[in-house]
BASERO-408933 format. One record per residue (C-alpha): residue number from 1; x, y, z. Coordinates in pm, whole numbers. Layout:
<recs>
<resi: NUM; px: X; py: Y; pz: Z>
...
</recs>
This chain:
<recs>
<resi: 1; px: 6842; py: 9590; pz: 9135>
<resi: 2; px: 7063; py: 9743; pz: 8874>
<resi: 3; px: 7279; py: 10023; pz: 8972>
<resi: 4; px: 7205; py: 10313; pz: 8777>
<resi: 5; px: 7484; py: 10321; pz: 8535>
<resi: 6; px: 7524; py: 10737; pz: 8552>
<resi: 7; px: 7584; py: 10761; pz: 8900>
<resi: 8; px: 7796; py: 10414; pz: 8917>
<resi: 9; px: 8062; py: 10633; pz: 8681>
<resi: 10; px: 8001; py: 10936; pz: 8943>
<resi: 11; px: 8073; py: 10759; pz: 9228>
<resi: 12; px: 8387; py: 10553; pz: 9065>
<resi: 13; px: 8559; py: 10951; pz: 8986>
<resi: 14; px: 8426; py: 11027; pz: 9337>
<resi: 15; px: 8663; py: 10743; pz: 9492>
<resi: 16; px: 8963; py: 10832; pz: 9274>
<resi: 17; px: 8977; py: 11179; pz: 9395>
<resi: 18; px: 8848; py: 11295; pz: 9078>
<resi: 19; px: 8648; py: 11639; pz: 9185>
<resi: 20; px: 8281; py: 11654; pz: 9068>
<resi: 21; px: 8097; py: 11941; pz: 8929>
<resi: 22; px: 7784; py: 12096; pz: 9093>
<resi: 23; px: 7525; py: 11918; pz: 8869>
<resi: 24; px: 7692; py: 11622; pz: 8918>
<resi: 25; px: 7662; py: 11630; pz: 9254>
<resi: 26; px: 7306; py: 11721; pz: 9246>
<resi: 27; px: 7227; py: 11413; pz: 9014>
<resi: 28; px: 7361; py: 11185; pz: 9277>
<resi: 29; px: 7158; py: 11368; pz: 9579>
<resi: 30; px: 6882; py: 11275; pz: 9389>
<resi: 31; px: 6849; py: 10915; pz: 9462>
<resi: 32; px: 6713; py: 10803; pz: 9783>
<resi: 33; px: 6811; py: 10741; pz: 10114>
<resi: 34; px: 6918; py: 10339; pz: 10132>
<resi: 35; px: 6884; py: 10288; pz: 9768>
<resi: 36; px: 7173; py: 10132; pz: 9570>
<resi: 37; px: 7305; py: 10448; pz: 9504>
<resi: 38; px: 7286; py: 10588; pz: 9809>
<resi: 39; px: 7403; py: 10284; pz: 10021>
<resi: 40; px: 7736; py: 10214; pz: 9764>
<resi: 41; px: 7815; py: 10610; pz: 9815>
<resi: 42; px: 7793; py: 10568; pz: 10236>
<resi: 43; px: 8011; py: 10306; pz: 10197>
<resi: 44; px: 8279; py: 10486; pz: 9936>
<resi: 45; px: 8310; py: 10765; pz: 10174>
<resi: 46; px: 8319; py: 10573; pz: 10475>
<resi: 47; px: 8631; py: 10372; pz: 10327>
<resi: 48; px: 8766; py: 10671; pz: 10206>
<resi: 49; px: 8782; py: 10838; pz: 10540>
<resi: 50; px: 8889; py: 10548; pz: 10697>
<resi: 51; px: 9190; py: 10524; pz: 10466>
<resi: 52; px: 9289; py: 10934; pz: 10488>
<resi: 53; px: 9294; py: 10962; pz: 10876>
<resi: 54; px: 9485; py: 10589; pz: 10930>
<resi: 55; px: 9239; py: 10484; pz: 11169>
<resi: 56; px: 9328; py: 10822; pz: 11418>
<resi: 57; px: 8993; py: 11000; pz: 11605>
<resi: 58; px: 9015; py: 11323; pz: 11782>
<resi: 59; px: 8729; py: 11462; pz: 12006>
<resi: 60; px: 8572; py: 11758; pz: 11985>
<resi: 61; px: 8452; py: 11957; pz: 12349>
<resi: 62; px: 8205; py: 12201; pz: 12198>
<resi: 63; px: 8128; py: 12512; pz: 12492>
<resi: 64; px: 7860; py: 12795; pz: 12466>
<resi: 65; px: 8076; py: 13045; pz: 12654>
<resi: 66; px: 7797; py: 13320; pz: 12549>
<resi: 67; px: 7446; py: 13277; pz: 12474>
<resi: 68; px: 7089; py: 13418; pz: 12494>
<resi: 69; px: 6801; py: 13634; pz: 12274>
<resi: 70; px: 7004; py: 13683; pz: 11963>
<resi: 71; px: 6892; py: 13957; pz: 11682>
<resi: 72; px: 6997; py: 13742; pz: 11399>
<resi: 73; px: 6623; py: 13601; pz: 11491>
<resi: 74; px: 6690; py: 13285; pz: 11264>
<resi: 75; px: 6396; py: 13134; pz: 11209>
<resi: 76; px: 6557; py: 12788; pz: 11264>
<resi: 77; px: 6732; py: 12880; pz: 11591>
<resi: 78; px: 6614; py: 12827; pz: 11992>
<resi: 79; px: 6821; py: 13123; pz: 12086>
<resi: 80; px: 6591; py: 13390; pz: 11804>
<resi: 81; px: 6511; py: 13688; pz: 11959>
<resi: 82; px: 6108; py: 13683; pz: 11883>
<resi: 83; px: 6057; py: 13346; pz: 12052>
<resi: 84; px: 6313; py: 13247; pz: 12284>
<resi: 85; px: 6287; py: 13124; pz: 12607>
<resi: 86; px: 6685; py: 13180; pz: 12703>
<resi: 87; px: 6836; py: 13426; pz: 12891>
<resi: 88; px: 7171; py: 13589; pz: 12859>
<resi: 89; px: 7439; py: 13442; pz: 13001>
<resi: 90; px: 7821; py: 13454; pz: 13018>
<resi: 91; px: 7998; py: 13130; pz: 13133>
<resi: 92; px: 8181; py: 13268; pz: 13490>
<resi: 93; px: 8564; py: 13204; pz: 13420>
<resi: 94; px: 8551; py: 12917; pz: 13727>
<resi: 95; px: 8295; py: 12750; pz: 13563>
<resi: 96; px: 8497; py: 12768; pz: 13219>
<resi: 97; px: 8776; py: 12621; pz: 13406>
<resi: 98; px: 8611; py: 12384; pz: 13563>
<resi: 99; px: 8515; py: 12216; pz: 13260>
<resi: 100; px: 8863; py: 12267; pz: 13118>
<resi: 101; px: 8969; py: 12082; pz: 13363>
<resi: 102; px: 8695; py: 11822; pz: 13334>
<resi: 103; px: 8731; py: 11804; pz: 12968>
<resi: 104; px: 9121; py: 11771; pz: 12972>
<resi: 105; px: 9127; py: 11504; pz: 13294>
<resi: 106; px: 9335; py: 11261; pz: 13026>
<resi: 107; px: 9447; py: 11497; pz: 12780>
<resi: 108; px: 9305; py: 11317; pz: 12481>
<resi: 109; px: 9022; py: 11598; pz: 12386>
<resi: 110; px: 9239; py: 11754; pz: 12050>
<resi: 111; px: 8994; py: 12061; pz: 12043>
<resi: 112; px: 8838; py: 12317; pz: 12236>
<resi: 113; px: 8560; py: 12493; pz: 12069>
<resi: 114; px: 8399; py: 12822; pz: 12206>
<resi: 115; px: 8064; py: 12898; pz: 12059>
<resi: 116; px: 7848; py: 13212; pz: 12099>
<resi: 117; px: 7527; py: 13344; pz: 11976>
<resi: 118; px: 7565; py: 13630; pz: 11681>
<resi: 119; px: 7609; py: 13970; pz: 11910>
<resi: 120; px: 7905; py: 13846; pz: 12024>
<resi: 121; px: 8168; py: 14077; pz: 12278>
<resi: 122; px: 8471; py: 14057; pz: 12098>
<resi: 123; px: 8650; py: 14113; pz: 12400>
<resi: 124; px: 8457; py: 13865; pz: 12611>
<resi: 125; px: 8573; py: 13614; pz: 12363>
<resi: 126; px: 8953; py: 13690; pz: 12360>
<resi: 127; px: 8907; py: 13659; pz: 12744>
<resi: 128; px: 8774; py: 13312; pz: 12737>
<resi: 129; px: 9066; py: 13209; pz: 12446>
<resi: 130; px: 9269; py: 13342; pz: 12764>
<resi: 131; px: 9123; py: 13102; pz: 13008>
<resi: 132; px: 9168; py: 12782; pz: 12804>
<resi: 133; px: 9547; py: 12914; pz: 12708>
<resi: 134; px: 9597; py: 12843; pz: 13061>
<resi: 135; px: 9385; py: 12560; pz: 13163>
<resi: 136; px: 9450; py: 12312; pz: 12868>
<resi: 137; px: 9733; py: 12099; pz: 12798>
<resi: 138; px: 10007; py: 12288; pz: 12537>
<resi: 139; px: 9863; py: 12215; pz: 12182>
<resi: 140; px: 9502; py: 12218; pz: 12243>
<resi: 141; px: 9379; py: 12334; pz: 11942>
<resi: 142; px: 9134; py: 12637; pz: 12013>
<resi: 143; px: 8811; py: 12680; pz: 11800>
<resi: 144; px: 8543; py: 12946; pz: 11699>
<resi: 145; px: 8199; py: 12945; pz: 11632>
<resi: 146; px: 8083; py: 13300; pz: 11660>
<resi: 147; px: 7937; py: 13604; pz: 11445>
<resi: 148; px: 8054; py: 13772; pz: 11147>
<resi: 149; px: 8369; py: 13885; pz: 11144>
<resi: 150; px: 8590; py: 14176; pz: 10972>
<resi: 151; px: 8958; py: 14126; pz: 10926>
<resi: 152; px: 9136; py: 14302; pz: 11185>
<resi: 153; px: 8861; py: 14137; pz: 11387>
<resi: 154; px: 9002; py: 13791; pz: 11270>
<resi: 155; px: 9365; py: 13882; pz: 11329>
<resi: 156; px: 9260; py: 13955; pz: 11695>
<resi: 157; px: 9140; py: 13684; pz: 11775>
<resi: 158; px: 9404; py: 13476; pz: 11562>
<resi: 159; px: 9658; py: 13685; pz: 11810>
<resi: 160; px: 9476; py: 13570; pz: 12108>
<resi: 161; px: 9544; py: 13209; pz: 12035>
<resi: 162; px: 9258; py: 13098; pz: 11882>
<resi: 163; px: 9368; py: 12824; pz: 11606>
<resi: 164; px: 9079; py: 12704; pz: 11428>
<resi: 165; px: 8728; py: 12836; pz: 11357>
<resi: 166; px: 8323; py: 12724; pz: 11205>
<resi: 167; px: 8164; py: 12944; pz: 10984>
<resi: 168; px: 7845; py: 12801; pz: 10833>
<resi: 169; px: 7704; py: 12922; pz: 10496>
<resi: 170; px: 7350; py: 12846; pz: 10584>
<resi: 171; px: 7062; py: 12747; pz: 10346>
<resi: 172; px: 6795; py: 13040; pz: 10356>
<resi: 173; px: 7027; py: 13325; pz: 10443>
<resi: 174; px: 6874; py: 13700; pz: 10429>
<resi: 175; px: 6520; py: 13484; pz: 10427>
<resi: 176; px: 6524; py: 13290; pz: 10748>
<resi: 177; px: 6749; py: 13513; pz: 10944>
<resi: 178; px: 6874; py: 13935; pz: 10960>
<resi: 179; px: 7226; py: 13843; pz: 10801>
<resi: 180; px: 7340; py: 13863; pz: 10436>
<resi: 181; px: 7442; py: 13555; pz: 10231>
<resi: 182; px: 7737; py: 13737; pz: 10112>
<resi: 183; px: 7817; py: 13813; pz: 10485>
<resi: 184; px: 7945; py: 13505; pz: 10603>
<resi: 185; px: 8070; py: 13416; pz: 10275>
<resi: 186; px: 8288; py: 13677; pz: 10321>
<resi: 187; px: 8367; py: 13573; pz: 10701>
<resi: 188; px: 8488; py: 13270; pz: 10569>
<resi: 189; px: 8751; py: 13435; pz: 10319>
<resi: 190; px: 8845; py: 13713; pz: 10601>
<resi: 191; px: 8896; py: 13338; pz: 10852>
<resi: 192; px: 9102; py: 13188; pz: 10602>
<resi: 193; px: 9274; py: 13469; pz: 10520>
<resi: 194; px: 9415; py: 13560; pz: 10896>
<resi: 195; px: 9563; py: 13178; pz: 10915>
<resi: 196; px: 9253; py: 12989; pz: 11098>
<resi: 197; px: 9210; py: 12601; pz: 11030>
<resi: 198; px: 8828; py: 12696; pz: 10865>
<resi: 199; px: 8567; py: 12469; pz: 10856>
<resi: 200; px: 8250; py: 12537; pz: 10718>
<resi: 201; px: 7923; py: 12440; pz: 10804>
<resi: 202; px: 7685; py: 12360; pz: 10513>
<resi: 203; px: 7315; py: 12391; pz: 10768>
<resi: 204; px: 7050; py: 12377; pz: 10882>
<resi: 205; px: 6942; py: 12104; pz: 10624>
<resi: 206; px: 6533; py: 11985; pz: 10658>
<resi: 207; px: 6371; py: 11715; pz: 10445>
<resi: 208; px: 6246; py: 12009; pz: 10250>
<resi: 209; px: 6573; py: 12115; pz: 10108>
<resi: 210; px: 6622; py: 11996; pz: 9735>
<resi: 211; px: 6957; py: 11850; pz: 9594>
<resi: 212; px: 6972; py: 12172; pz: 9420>
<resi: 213; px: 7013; py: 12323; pz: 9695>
<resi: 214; px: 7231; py: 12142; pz: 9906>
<resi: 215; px: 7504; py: 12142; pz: 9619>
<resi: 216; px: 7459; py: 12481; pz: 9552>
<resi: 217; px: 7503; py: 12573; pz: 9878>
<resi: 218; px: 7841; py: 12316; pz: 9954>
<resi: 219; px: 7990; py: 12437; pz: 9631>
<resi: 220; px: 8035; py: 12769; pz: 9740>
<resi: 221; px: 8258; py: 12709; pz: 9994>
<resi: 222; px: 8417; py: 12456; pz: 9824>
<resi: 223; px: 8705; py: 12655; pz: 9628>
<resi: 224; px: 8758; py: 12886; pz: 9944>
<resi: 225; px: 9089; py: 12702; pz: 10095>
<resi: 226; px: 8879; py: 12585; pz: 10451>
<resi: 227; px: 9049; py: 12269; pz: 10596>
<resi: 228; px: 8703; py: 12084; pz: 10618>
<resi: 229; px: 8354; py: 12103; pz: 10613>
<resi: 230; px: 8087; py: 11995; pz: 10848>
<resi: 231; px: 7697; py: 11929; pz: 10701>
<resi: 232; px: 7417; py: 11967; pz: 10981>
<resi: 233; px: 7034; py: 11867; pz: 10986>
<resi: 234; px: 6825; py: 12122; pz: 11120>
<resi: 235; px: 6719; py: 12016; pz: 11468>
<resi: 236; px: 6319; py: 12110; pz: 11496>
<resi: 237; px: 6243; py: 12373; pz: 11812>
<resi: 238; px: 5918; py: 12443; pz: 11920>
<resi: 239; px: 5727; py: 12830; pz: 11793>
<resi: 240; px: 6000; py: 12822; pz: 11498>
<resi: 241; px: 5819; py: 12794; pz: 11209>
<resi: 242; px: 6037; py: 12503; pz: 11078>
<resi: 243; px: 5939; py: 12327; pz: 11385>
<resi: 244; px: 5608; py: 12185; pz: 11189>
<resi: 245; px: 5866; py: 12048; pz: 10876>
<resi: 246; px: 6023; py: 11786; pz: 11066>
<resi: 247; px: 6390; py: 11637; pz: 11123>
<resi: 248; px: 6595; py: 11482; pz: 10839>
<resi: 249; px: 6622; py: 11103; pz: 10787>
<resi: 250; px: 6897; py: 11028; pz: 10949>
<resi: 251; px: 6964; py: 10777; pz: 10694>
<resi: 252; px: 6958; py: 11077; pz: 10417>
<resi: 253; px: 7212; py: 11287; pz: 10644>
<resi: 254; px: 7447; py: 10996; pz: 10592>
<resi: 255; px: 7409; py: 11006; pz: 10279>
<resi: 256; px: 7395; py: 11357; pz: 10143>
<resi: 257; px: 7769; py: 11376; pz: 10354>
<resi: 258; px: 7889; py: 11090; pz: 10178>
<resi: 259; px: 7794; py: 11191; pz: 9870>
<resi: 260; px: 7954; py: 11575; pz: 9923>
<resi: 261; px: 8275; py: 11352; pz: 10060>
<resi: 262; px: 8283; py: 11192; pz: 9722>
<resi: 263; px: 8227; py: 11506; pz: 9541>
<resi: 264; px: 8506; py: 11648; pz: 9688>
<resi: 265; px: 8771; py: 11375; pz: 9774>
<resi: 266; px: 9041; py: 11569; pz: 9567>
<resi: 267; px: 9073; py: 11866; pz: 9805>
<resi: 268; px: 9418; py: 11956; pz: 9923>
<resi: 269; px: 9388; py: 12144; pz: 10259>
<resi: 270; px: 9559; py: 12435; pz: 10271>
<resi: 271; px: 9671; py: 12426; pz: 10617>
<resi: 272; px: 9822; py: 12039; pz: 10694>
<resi: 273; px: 9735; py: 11870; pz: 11016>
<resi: 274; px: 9845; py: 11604; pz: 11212>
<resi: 275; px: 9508; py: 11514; pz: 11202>
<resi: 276; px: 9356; py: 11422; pz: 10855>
<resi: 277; px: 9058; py: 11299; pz: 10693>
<resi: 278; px: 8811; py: 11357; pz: 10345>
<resi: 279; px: 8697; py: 11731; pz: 10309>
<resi: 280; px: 8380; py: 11585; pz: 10504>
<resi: 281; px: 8406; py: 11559; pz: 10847>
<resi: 282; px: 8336; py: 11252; pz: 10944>
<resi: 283; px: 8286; py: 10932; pz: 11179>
<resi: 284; px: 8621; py: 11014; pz: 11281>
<resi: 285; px: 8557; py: 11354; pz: 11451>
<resi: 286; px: 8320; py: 11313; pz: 11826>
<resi: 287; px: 8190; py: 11651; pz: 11942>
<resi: 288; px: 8051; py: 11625; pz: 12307>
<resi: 289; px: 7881; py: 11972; pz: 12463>
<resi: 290; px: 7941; py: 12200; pz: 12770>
<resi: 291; px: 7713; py: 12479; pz: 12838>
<resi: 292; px: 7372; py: 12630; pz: 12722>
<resi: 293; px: 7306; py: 12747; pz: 13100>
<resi: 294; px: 7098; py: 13048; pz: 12990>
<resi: 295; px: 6812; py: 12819; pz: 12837>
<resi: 296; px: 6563; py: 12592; pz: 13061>
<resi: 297; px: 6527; py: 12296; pz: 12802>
<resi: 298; px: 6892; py: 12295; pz: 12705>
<resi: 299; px: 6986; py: 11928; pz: 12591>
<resi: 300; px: 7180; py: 11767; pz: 12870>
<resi: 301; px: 7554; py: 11702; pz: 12806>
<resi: 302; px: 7710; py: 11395; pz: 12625>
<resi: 303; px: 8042; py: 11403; pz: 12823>
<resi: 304; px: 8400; py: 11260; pz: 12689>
<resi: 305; px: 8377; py: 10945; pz: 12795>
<resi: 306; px: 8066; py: 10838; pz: 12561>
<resi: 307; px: 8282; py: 11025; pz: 12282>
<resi: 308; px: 8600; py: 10775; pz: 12352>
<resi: 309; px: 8326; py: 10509; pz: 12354>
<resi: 310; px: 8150; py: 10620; pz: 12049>
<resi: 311; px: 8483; py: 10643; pz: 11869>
<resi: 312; px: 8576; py: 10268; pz: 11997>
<resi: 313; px: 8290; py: 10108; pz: 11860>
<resi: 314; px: 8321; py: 10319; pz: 11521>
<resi: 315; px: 8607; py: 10130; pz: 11460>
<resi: 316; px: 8926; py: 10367; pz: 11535>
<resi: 317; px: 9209; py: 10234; pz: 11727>
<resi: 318; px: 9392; py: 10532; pz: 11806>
<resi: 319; px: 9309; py: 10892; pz: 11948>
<resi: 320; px: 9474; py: 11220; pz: 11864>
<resi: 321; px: 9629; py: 11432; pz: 12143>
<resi: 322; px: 9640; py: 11812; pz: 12179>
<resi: 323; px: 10051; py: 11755; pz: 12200>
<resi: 324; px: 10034; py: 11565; pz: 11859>
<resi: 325; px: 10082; py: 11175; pz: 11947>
<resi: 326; px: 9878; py: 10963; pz: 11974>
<resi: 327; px: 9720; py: 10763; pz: 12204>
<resi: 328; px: 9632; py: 10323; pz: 12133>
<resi: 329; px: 9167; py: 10367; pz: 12168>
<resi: 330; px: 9149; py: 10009; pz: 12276>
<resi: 331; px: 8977; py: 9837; pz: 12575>
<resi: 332; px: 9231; py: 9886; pz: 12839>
<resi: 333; px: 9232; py: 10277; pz: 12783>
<resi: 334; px: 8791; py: 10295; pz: 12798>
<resi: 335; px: 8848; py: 10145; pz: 13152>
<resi: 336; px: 9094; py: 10355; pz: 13281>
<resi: 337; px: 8928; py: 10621; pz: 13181>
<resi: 338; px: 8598; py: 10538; pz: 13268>
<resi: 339; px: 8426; py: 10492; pz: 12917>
<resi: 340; px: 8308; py: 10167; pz: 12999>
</recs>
């Protein structure tokens, strides 16, 4: 099958870090999962990634340090206040170091990331920054996932030690949820603006959403200096009235993130890392999870060794530390830690 001859010229500017423009974008969204389009894109990206990080991985330990009813009542979200089954809870600060400890047995997990529903205690946060100050190795990058946040709000928790944060500008703000579009756009700027490593989230994407859509939404925080961006399917929960929609082709998640990797292959990152990669996160980032106590049917956790393992067979031959070096991913290191 011919390749269409439009999107062959996209995709060719794509690889040369030539930045697309919104309708351009779109026009490429609009092709299939797995068709010729769609499959020469994956693999684009995938090569371009590959090339940026030079074959480095970092993982990712992802812990809901505060959860439960939340009166943002998304109407995509487990923890909504009108149909949830969770309960509040606070992670106890032995617990929290527990799985510090846990997390950081070999001192290969880069990032700590402390996530927590959208009535967030401020203070309760900095606290738990505090705890993971002291329990991780020196250069663990901390990471937020929390509510809205003003600026002196940002520079507090910036002064607390938090590094890096995830701020998602989500498809069907002010509809779907209590919060205002303009909100966390503005969260974003106020992130970027205090000095934190920003990624943002482009979610929670359904089969439903058009290509419209999804570029309108991923060019908006394109041009706001984040360090990456991170694009998440929608994952369906029972009573939500998304839940009757269904999941996203996998297969079209691939895609729509290579094709926004593409789109955006020229982006200089405002704050440089020792660990690099396209705008896009990719394969090159594992996320495992710790938490979610205060809800019955809480997913169970994917711990760091099947993130070490998932990295290995992706390919990557070399794992980023929280001190900066690196560490070889082969064979021998997956059995002495345990990953095999």
């Amino acid at each position: 099958m011919a390749l269409d001859k439009k999107a062959a010229e996209l995709l060719s500017r794509g690889w040369y870090k030539e930045r697309l423009e919104e309708g351009e974008c779109e026009y490429l969204l609009s092709f299939r999962d797995r068709s010729p389009v769609a499959n020469l894109a994956v693999a684009l990206a995938d090569r371009l990634n590959r090339r940026a990080c030079t074959g480095i991985s970092q993982i990712c330990a992802a812990i809901a340090v505060a959860t439960g009813p939340c009166p943002c009542d998304c109407g995509f979200c487990r923890y909504g206040e009108s149909r949830t089954k969770a309960k509040f809870y606070d992670v106890p600060d032995a617990q929290l170091s527990r799985w510090i400890q846990e997390i950081e047995a070999f001192a290969d997990v880069r990032q700590i990331m402390l996530m927590t529903t959208g009535d967030a205690d401020l203070n309760g946060l900095t606290h738990c920054i505090g705890l993971v100050k002291d329990a991780a190795p020196a250069g663990t990058q901390i990471i937020l996932d929390t509510r809205d946040l003003q600026p002196e709000e940002c520079r507090e928790l910036k002064k607390a030690g938090a590094t890096g944060a995830r701020h998602a500008r989500r498809i069907g703000e002010g509809q779907d949820t209590r919060l205002k579009a303009t909100d966390r756009l503005q969260t974003i700027d106020n992130l970027v603006c205090a000095g934190f490593a920003v990624t943002a989230g482009i979610e929670p994407l359904g089969p439903e959403h058009t290509p419209a859509e999804i570029s309108q939404a991923f060019y908006e925080i394109l041009d706001r200096r984040c360090c990456h961006a991170d694009v998440t399917a929608r994952v369906p929960v029972v009573g939500t009235k998304f839940n009757a929609q269904g999941e996203l082709n996998p297969a079209r998640l691939t895609q729509i993130k290579a094709i926004l990797t593409l789109a955006s292959s020229w982006y200089n990152q405002p704050i440089r890392e020792a660990f690099s990669g396209t705008f896009v996160t990719g394969t090159n980032m594992a996320t495992v999870w710790y938490g979610d106590e205060g809800i019955a049917d809480a997913p169970k956790q994917n711990m760091t060794e099947n993130a070490r393992r998932r990295l290995f067979n992706a390919g990557y031959d070399r794992l980023l530390r929280p001190d900066g070096n690196v560490t070889e991913l082969d064979l021998g290191y997956l059995k002495r830690t345990g990953s095999v």
